[in-house]
MARRO-423904 format. One record per residue: residue in three letters; x, y, z of N, C-alpha, C, O in turn. Coordinates in steps of 0.2 Angstrom, whole numbers, always signed. Layout:
BEGIN
{"ALA" {X Y Z} {X Y Z} {X Y Z} {X Y Z}}
...
END
This chain:
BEGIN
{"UNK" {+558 +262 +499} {+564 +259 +502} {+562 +256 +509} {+556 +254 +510}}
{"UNK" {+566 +256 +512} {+562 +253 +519} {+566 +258 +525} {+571 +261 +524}}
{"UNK" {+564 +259 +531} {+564 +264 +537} {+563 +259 +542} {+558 +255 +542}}
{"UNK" {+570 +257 +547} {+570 +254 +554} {+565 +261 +557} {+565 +267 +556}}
{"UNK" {+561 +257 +562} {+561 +262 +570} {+566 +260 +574} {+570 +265 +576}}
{"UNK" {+567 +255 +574} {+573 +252 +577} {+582 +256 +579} {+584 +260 +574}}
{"UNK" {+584 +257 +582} {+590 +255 +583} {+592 +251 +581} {+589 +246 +582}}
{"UNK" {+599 +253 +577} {+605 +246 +578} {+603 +243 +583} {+599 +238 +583}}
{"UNK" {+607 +244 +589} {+607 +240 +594} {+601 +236 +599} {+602 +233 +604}}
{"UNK" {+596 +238 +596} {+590 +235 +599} {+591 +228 +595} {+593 +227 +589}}
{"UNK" {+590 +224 +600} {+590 +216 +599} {+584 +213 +594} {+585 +207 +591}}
{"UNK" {+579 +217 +594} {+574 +217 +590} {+573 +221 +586} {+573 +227 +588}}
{"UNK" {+572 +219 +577} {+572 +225 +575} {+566 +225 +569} {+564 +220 +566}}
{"UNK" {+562 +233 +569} {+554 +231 +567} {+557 +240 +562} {+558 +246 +564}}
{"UNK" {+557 +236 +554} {+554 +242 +551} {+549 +241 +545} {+546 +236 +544}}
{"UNK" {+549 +246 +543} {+544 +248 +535} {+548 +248 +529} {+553 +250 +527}}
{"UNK" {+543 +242 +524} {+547 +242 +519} {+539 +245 +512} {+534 +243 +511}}
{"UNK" {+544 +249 +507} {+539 +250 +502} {+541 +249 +496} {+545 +253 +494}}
{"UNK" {+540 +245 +494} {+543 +243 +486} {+538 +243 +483} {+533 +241 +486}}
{"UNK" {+538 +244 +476} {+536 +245 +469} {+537 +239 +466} {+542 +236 +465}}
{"UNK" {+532 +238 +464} {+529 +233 +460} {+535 +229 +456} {+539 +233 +454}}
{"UNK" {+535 +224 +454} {+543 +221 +452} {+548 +224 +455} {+552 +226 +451}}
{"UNK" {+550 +225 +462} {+556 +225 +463} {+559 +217 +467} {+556 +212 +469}}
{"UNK" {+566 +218 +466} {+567 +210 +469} {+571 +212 +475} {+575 +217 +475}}
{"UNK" {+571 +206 +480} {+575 +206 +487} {+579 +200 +484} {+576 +195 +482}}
{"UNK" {+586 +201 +483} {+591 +195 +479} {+592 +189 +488} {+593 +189 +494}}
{"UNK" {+590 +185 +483} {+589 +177 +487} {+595 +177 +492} {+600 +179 +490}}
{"UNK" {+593 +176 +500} {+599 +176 +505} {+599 +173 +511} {+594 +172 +513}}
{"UNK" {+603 +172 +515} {+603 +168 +521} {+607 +171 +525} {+612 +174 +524}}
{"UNK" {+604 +171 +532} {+607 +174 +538} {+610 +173 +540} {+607 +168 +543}}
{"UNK" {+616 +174 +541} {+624 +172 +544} {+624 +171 +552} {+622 +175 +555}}
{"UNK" {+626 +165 +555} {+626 +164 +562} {+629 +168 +565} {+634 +169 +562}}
{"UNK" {+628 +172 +570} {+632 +178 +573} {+630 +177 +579} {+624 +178 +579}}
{"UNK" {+635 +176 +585} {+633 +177 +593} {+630 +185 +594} {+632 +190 +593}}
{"UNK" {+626 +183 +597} {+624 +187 +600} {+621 +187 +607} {+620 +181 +609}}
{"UNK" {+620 +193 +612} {+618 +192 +617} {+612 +196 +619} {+612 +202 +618}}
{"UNK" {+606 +193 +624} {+601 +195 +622} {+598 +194 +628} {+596 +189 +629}}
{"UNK" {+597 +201 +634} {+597 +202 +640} {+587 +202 +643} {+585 +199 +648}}
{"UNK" {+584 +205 +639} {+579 +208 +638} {+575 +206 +634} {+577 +207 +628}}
{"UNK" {+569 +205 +635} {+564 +201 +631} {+560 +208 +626} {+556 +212 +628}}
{"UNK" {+561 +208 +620} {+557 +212 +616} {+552 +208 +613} {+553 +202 +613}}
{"UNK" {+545 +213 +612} {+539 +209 +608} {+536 +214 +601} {+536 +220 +600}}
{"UNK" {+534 +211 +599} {+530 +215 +591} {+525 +211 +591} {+525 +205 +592}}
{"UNK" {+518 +215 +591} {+512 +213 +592} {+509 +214 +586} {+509 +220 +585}}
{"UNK" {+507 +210 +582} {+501 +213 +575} {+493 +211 +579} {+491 +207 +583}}
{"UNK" {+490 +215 +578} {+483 +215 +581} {+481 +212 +573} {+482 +215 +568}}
{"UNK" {+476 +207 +573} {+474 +202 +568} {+468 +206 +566} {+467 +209 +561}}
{"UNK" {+464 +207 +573} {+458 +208 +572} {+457 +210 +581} {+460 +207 +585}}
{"UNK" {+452 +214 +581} {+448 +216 +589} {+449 +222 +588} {+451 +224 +582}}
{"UNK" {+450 +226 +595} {+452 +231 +598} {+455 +227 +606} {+454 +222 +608}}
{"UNK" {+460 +232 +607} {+468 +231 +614} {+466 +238 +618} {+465 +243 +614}}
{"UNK" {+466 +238 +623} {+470 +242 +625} {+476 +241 +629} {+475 +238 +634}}
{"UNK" {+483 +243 +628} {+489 +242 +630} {+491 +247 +636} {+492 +253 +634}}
{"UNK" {+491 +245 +643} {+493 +250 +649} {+502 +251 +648} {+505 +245 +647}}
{"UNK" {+505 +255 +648} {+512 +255 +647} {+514 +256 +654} {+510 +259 +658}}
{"UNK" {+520 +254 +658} {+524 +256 +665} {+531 +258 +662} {+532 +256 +656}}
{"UNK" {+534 +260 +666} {+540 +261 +667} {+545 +254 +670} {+542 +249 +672}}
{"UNK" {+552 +254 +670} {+554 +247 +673} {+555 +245 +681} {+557 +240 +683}}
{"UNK" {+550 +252 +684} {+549 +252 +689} {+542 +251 +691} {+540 +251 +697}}
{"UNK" {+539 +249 +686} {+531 +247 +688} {+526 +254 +689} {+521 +255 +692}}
{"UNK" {+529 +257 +686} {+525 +264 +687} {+519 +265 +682} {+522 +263 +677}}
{"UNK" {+516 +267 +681} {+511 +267 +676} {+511 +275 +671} {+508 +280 +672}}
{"UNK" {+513 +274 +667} {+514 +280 +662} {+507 +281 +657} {+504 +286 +658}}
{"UNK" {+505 +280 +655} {+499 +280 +651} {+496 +274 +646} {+499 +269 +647}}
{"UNK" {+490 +273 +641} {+489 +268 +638} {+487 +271 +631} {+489 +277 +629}}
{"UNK" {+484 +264 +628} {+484 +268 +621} {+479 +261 +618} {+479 +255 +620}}
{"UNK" {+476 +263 +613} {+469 +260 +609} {+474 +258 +603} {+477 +261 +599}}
{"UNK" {+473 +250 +602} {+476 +246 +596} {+471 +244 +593} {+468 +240 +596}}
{"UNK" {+469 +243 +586} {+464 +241 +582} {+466 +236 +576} {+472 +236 +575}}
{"UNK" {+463 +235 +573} {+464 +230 +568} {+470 +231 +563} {+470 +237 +560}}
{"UNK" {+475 +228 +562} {+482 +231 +557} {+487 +234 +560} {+493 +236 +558}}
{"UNK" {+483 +235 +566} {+491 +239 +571} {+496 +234 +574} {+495 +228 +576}}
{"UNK" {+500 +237 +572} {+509 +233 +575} {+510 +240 +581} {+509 +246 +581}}
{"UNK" {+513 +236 +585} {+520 +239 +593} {+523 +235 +592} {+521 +230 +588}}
{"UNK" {+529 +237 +594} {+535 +234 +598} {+535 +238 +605} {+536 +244 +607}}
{"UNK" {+534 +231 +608} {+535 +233 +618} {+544 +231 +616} {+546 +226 +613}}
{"UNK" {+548 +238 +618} {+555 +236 +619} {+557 +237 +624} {+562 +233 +625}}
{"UNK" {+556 +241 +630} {+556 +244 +637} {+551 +241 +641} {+546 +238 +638}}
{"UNK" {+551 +243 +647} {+546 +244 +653} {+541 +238 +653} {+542 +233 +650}}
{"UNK" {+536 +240 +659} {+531 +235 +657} {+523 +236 +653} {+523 +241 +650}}
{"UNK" {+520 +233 +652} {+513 +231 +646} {+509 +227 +648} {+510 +221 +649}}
{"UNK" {+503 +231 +649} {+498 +224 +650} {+490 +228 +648} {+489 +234 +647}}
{"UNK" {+487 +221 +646} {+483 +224 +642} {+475 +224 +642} {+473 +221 +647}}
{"UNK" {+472 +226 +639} {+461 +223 +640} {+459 +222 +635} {+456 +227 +633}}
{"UNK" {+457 +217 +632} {+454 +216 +626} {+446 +219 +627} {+442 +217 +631}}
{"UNK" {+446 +224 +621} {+441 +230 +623} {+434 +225 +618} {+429 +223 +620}}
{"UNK" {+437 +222 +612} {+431 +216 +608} {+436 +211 +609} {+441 +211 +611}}
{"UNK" {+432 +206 +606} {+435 +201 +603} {+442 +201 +599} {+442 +203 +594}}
{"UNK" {+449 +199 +601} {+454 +201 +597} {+458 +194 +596} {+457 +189 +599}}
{"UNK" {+463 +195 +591} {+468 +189 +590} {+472 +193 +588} {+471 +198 +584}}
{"UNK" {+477 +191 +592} {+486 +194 +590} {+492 +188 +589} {+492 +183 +591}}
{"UNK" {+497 +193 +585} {+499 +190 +583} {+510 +191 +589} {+513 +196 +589}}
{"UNK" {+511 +188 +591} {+517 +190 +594} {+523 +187 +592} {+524 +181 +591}}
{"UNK" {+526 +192 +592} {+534 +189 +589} {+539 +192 +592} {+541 +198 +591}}
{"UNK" {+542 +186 +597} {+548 +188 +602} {+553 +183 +600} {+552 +178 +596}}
{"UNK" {+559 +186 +604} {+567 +182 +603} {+564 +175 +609} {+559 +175 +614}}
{"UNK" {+569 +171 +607} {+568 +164 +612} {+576 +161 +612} {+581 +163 +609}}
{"UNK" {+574 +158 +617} {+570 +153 +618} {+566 +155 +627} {+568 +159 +632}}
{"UNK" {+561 +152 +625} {+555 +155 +631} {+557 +151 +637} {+559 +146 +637}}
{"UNK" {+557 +155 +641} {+560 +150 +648} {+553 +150 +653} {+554 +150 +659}}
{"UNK" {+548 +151 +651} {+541 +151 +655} {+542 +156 +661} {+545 +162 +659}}
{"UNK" {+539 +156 +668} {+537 +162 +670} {+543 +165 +674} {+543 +170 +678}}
{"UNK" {+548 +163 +672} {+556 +165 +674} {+556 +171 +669} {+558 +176 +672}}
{"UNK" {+554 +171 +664} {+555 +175 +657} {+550 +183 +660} {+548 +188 +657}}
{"UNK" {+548 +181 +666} {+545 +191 +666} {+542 +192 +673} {+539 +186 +675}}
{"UNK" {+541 +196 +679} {+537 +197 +683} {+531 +202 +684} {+530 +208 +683}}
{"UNK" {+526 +198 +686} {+520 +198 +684} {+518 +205 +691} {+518 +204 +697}}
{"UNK" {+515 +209 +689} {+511 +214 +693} {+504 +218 +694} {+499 +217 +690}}
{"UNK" {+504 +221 +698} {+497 +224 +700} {+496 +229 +694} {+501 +233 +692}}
{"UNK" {+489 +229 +692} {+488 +233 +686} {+485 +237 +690} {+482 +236 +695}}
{"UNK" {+486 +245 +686} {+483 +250 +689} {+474 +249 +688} {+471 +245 +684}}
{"UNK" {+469 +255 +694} {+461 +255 +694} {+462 +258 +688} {+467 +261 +685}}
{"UNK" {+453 +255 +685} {+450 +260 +681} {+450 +265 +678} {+452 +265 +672}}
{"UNK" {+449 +270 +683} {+449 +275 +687} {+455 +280 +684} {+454 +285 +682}}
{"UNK" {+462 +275 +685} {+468 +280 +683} {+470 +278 +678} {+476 +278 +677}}
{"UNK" {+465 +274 +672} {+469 +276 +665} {+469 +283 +661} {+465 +288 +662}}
{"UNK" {+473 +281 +659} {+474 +289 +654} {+476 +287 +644} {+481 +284 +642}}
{"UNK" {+471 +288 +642} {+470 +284 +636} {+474 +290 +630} {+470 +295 +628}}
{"UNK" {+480 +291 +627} {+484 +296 +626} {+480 +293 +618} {+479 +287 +617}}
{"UNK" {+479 +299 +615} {+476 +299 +607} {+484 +297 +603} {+484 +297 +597}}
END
């Protein structure tokens, strides 16, 4: 079947689909629907490398990180995210738009070395 992580109401939505061999999705088209979309969500496929992704809160506080490797998908829906490419990586990102350049986010001070906390 398929399993949102998602909320309904998340503006972005990211789940798991398992179908069996011959099943079919009946041919279809997405109906224009206003919507309003306050908040920039993102869904990362890691192609290929090693990430590490630092998480903050929406106050720029630094809550913990985490080790992304080849075939892993996030969805950043909350807070702030910044990251280090641990090898060589290619990612793949898929946000709502349209992009309005550096209007679209405020950029900040990444936490020292020192105080990451690499959560398994």
């Amino acid at each position: 079947g398929i399993n949102f992580f998602t909320p309904n109401e998340f503006s972005q939505q990211l789940a798991y689909m398992n179908r069996p061999s011959g099943y079919e999705i009946q041919p279809h088209v997405h109906n224009a629907v206003q919507r309003e979309v306050q908040f920039t969500k993102e869904v990362l496929f890691i192609k290929s490398g090693k990430v590490r992704v630092d998480f903050y809160d929406d106050e720029k506080n630094y809550l913990e990180s985490r080790i992304l490797v080849s075939g892993d998908v996030i969805l950043l829906a909350f807070g702030g995210h910044g990251f280090e490419m641990i090898d060589d990586s290619e990612i793949i990102e898929v946000k709502q738009g349209p992009y309005v350049g550096e209007a679209d986010k405020t950029r900040f001070e990444p936490i020292s070395t020192d105080q990451i906390k690499i959560k398994e």
